[in-house]
C-alpha positions, 0 to 999 in steps of 0.5 A: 016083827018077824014071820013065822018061818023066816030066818032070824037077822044076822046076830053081830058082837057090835048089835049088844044091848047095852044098858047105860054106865053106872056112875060108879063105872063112869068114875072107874074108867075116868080114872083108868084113863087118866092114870093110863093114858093122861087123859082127863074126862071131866064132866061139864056139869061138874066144873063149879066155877064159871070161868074154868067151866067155859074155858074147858068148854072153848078148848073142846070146841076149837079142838073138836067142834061145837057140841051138837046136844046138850046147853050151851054153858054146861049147866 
């Protein structure tokens, strides 16, 4: 809520509403990171069998921590 009269807050590039990526747009810049940079974004959820799921999921955490949010075992 803002007075009448007061001045407005400062405007700031990073203070953009976003809205959330598309999955289409999701894939697009996996993609482009993969081919650009070798880099390879795989969604948890999106590894079916169990055993290659919870590697990917030991070798994040050891390289980056455990995750903060979401399941323990992606599903």
């Amino acid at each position: 809520m803002r007075l009448a009269g007061a001045p407005r807050p400062p405007r700031s590039c990073l203070d953009l509403a976003r809205s959330p990526t598309a999955a289409a747009e999701m894939e697009a810049l996996r993609r482009r990171a993969w081919h650009e940079h070798g880099v390879a974004s795989l969604p948890i959820e999106d590894i079916a069998d169990p055993w290659l799921r919870q590697a990917v999921i030991n070798e994040a955490a050891r390289r980056w921590g455990p995750r903060t949010t979401g399941g323990h075992n992606g599903r």
